[in-house]
C-alpha positions as a Markdown table, in Angstrom:
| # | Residue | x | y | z |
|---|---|---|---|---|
| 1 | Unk | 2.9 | 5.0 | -0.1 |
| 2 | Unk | 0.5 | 2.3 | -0.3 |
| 3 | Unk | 1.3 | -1.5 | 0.1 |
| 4 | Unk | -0.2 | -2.7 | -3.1 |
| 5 | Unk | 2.2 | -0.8 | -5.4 |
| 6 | Unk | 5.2 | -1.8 | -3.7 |
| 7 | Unk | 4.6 | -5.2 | -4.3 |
| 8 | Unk | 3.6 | -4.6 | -7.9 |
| 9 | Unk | 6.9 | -3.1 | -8.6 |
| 10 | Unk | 8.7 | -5.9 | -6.7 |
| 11 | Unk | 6.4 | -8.6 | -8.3 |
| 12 | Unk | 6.7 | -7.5 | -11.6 |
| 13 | Unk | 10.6 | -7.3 | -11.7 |
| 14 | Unk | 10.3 | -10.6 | -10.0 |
| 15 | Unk | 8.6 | -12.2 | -13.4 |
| 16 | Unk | 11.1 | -10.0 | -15.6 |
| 17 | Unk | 13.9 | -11.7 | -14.4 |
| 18 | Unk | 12.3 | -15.1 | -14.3 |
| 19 | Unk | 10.8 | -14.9 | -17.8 |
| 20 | Unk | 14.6 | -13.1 | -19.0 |
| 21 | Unk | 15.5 | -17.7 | -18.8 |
| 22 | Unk | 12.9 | -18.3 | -21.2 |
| 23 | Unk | 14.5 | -18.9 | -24.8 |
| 24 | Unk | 12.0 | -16.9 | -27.0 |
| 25 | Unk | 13.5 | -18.0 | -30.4 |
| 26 | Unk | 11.5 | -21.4 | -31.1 |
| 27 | Unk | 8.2 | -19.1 | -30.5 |
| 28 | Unk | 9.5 | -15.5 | -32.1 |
| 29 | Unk | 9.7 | -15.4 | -36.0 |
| 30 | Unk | 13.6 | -14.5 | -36.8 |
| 31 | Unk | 14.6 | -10.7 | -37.5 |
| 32 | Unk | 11.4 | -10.3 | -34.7 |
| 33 | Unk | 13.9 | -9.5 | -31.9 |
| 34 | Unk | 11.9 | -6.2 | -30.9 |
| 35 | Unk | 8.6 | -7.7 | -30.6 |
| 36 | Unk | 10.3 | -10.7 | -28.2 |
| 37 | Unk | 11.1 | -7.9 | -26.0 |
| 38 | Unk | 7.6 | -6.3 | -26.1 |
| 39 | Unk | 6.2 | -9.6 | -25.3 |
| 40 | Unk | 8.1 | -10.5 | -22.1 |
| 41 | Unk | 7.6 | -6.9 | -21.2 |
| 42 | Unk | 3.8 | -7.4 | -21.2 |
| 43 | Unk | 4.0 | -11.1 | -19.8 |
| 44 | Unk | 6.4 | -9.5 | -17.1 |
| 45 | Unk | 3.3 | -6.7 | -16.1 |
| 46 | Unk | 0.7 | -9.4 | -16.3 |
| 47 | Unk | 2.7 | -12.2 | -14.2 |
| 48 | Unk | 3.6 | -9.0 | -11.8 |
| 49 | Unk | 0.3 | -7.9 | -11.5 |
| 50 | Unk | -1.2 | -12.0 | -11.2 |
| 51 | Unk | 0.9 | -12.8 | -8.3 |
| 52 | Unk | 0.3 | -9.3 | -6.3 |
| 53 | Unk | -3.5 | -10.2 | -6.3 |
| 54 | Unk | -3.1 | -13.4 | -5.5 |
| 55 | Unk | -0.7 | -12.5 | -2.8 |
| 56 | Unk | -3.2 | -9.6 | -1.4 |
| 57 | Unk | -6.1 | -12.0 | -1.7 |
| 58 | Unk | -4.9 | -15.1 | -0.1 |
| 59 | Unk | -3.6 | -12.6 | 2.8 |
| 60 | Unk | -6.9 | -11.0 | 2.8 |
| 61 | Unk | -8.1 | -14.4 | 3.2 |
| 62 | Unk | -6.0 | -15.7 | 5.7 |
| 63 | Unk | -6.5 | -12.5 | 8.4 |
| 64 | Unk | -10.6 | -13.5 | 8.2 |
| 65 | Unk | -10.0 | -16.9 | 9.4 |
């Protein structure tokens, strides 16, 4: 199994659980419960998928050096 997606997966339930403290109700319409889900879902994937890159390219960089 590659490398990369193991620290997807582990990345990206990293950012659920840190964007799970966020208090969605000052930016979410009311009765909009489901789309606040959808939301930190996709923030969760992006955040995940940000800090795997950076991770992978800022080890990448520090191995030429």
């Amino acid at each position: 199994m590659n490398f990369s997606i193991i620290l997807y997966i582990i990345f990206t339930f990293v950012a659920a659980y840190g964007i799970s403290g966020i208090n969605f109700n000052g930016f979410i319409k009311k009765g909009h419960d489901k789309e606040a889900k959808v939301l930190a879902m996709v923030l969760s994937f992006a955040l995940g998928y940000l800090l795997t890159k950076f991770l992978l390219e800022f080890v990448s960089l520090t191995t030429i050096v």
